[in-house]
Backbone atoms as SQL, in Angstrom:
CREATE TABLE atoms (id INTEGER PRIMARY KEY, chain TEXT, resi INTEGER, resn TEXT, atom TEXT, x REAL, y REAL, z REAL);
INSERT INTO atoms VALUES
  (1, 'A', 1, 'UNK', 'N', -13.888, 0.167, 6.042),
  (2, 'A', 1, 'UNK', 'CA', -12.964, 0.132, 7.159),
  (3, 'A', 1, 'UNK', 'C', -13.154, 1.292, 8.128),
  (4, 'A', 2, 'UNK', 'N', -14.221, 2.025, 7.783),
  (5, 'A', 2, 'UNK', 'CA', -14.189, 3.564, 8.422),
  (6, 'A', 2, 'UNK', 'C', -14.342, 3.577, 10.104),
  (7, 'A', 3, 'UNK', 'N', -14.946, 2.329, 10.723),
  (8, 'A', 3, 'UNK', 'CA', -15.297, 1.565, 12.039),
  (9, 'A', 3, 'UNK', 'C', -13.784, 1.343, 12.652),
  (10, 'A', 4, 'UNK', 'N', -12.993, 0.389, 11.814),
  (11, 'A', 4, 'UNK', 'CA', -12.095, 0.003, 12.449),
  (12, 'A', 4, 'UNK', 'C', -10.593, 0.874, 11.612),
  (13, 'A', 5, 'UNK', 'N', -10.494, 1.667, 10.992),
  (14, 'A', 5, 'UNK', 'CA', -9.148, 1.896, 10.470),
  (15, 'A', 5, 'UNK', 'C', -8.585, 2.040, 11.306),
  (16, 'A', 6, 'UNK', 'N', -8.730, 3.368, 12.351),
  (17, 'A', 6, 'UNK', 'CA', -7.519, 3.522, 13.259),
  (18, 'A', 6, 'UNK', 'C', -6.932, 2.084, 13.812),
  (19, 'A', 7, 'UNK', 'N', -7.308, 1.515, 14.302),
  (20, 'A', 7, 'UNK', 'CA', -7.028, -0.149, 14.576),
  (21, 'A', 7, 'UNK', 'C', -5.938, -0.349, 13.850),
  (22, 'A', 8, 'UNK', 'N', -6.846, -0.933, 12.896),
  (23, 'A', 8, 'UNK', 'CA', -6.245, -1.409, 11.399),
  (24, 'A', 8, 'UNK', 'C', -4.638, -0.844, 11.642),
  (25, 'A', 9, 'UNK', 'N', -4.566, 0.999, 11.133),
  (26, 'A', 9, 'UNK', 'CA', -3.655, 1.470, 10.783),
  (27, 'A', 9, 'UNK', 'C', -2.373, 1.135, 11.898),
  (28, 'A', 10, 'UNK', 'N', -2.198, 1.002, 13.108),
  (29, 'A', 10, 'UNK', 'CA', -1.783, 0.564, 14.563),
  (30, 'A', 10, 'UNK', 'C', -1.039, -0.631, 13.743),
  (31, 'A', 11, 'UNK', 'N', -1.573, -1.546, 13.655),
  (32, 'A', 11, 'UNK', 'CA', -0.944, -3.028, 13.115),
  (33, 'A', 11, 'UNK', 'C', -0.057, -3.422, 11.919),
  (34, 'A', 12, 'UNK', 'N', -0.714, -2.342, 10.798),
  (35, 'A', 12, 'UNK', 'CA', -0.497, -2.480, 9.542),
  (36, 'A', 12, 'UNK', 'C', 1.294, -2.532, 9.093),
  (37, 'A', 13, 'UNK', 'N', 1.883, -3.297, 8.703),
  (38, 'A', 13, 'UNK', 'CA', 3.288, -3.978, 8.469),
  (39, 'A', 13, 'UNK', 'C', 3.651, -3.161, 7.404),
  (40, 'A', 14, 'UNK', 'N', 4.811, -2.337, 7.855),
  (41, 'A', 14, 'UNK', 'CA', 5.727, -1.925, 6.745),
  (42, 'A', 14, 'UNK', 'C', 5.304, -0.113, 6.731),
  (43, 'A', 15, 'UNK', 'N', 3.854, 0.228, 7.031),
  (44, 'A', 15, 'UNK', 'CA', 3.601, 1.123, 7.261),
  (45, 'A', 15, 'UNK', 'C', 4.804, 2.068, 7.611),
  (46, 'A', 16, 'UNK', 'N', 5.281, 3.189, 6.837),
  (47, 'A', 16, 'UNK', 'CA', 6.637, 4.332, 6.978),
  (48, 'A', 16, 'UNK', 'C', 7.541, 3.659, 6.485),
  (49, 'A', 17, 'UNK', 'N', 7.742, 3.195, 6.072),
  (50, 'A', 17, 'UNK', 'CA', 8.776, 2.215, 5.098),
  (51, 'A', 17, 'UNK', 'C', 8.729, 1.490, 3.533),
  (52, 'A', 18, 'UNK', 'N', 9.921, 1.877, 2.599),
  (53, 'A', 18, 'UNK', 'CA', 9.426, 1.570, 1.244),
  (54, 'A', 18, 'UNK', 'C', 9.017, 0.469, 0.734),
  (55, 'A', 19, 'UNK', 'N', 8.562, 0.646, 0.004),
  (56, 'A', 19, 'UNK', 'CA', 7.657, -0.901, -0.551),
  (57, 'A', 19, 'UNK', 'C', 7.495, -0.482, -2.513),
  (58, 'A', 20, 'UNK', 'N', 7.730, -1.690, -2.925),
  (59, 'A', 20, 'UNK', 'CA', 7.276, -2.387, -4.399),
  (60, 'A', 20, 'UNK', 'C', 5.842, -2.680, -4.238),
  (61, 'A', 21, 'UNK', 'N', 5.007, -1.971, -5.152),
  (62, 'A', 21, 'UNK', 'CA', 3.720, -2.828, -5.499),
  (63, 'A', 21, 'UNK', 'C', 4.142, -3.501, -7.121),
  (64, 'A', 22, 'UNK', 'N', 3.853, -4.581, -6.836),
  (65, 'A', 22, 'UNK', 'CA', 3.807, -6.215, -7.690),
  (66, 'A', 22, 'UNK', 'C', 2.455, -6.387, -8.355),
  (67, 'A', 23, 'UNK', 'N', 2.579, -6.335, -9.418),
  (68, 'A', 23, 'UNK', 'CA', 0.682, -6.878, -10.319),
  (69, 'A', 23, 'UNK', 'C', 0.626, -8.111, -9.504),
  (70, 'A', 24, 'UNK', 'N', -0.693, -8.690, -10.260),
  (71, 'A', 24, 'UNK', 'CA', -0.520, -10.565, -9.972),
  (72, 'A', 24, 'UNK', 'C', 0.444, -11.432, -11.045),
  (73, 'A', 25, 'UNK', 'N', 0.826, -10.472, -11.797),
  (74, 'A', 25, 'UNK', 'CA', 1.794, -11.788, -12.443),
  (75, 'A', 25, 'UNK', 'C', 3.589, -10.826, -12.368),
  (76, 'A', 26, 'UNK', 'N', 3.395, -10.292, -11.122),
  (77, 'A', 26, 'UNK', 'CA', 5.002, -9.951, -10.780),
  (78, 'A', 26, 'UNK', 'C', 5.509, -9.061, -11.792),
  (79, 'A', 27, 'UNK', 'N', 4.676, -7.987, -12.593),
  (80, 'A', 27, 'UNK', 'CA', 5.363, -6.730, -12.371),
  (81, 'A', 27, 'UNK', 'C', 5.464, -5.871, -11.748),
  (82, 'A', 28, 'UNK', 'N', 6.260, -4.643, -11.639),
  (83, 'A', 28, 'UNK', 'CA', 6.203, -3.769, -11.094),
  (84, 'A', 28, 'UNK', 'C', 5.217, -2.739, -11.096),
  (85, 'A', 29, 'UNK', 'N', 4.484, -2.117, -9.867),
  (86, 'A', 29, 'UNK', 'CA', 3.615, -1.236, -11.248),
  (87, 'A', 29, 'UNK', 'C', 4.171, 0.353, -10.449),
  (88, 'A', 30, 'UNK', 'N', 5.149, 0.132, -9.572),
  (89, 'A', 30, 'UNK', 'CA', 5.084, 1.297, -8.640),
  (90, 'A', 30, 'UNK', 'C', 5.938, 1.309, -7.270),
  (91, 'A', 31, 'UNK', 'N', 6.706, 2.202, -7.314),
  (92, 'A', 31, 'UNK', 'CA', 7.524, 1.953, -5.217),
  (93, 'A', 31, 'UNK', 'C', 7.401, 3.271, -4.934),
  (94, 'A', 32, 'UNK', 'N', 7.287, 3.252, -3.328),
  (95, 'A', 32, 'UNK', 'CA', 7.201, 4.433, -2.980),
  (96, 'A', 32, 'UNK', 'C', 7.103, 4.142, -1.085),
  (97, 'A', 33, 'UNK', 'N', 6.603, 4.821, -0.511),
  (98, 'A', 33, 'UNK', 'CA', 6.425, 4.580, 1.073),
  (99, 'A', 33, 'UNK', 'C', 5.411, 4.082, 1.746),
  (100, 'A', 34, 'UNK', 'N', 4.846, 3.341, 2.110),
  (101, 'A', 34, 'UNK', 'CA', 3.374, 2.711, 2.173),
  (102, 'A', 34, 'UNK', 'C', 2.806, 3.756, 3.636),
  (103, 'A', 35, 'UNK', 'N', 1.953, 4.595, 3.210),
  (104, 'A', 35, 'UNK', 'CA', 1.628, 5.623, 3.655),
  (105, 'A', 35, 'UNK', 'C', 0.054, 4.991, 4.985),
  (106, 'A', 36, 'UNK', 'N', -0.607, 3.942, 4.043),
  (107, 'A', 36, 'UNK', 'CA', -1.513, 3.301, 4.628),
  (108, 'A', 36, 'UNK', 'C', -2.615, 2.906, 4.027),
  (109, 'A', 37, 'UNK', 'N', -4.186, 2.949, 4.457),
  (110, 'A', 37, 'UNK', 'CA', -5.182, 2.195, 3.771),
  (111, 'A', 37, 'UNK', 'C', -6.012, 3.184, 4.043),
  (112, 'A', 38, 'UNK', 'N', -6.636, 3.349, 2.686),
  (113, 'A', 38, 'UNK', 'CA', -8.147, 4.368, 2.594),
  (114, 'A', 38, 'UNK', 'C', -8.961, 3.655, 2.705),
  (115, 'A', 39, 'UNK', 'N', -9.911, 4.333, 3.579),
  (116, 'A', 39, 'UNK', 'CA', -11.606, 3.657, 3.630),
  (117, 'A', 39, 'UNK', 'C', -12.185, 2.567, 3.323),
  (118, 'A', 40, 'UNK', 'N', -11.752, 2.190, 1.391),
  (119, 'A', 40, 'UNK', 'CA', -12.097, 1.464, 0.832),
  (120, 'A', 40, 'UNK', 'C', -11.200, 0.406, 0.978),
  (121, 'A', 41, 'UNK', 'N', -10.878, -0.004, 1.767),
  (122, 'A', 41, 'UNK', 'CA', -9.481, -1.051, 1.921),
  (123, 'A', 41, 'UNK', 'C', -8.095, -0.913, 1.349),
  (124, 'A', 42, 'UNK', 'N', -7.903, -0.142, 0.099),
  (125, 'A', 42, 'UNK', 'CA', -6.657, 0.385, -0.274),
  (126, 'A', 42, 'UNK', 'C', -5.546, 0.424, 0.118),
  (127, 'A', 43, 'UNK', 'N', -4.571, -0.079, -0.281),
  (128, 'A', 43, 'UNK', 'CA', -3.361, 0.248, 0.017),
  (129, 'A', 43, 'UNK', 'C', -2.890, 1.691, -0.220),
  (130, 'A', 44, 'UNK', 'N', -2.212, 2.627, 0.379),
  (131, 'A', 44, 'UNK', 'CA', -1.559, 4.087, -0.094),
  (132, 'A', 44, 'UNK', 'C', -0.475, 4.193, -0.180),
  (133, 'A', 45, 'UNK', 'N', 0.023, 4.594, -1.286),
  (134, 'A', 45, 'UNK', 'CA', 1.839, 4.223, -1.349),
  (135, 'A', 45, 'UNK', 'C', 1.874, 5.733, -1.699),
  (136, 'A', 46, 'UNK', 'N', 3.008, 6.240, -1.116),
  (137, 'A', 46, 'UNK', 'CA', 3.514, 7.904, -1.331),
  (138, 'A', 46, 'UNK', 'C', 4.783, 6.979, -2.171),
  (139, 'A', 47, 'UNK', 'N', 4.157, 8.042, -3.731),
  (140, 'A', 47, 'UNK', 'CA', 5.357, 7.670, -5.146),
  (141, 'A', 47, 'UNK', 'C', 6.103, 8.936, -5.071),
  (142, 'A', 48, 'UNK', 'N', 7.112, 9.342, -5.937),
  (143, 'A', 48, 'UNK', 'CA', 7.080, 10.822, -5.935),
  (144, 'A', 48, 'UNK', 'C', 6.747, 11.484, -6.818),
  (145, 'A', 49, 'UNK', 'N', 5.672, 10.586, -7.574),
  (146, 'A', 49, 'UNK', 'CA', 4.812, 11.513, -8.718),
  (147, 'A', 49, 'UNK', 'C', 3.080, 11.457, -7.656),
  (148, 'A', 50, 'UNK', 'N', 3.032, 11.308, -6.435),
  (149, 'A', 50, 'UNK', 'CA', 1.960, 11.364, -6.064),
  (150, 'A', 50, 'UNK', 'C', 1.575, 10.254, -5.141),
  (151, 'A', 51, 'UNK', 'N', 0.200, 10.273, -4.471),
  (152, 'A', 51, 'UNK', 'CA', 0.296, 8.923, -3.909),
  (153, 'A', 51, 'UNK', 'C', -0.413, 8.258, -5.115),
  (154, 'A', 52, 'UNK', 'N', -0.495, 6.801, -4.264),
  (155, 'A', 52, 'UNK', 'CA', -1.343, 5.681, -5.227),
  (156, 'A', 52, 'UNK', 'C', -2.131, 4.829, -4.761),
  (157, 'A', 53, 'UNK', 'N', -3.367, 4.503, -5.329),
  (158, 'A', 53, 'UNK', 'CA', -4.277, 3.267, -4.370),
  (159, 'A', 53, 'UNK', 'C', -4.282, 2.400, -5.600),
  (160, 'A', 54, 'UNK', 'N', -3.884, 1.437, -4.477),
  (161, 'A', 54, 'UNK', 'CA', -4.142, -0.047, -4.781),
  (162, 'A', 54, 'UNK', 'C', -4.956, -0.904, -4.263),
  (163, 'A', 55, 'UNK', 'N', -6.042, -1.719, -5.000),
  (164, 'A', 55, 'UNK', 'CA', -6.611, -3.014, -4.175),
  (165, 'A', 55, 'UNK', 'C', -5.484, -4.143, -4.309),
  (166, 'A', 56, 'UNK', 'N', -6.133, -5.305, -2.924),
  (167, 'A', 56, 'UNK', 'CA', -5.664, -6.414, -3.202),
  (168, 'A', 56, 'UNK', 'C', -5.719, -7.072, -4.386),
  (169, 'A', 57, 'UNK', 'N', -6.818, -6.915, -5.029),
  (170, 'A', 57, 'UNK', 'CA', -6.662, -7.468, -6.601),
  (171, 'A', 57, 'UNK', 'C', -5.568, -6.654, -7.794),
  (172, 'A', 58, 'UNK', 'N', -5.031, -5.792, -7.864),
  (173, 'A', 58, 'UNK', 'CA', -4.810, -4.766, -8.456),
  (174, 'A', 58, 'UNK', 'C', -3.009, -5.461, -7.970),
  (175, 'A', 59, 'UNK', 'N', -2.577, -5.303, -6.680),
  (176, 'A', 59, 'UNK', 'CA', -0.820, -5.422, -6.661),
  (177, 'A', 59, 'UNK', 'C', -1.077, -6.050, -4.981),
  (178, 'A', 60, 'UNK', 'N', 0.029, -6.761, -4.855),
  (179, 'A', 60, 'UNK', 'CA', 0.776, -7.340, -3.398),
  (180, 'A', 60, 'UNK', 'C', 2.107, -6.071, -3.529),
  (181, 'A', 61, 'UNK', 'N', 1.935, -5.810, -2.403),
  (182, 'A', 61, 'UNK', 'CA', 3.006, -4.874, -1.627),
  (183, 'A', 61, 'UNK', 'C', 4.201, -6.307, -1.111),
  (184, 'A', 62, 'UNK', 'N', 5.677, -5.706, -1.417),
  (185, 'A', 62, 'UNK', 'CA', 7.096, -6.548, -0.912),
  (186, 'A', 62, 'UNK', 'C', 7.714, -4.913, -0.534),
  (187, 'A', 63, 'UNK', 'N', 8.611, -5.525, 0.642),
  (188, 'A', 63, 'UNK', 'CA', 9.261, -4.763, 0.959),
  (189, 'A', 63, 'UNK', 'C', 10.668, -3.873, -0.092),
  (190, 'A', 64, 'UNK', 'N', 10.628, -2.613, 0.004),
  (191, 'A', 64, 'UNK', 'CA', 11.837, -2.158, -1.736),
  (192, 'A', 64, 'UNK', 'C', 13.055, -2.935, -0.730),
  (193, 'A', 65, 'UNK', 'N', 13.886, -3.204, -1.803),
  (194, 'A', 65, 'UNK', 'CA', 15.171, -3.545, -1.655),
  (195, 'A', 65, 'UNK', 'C', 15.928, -2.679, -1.327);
């Protein structure tokens, strides 16, 4: 993404606002602030034990309740 992130980051939904990352079979694995996407396509969630990367295979981001 290193071409287009800034882009990317401009568009990206939910970005500064909390979010649930969801496995694929709907657990929890993590909430925190969706901070944005590293290089490698990643999701970045600020937890408050740290941030966290996620792939799309790995969790779907929902907005926290």
């Amino acid at each position: 993404l290193a071409g287009i992130r800034d882009d990317y980051l401009e568009h990206l939904a939910w970005r500064g606002e909390k979010v649930v990352a969801l496995s694929p079979v709907g657990e929890r694995l993590d909430a925190g602030v969706l901070e944005g996407v590293d290089v490698w396509g990643r999701v970045v969630v600020g937890t408050p034990h740290g941030p966290r990367r996620f792939s799309a295979e790995q969790a779907s981001l929902r907005p926290a309740p």
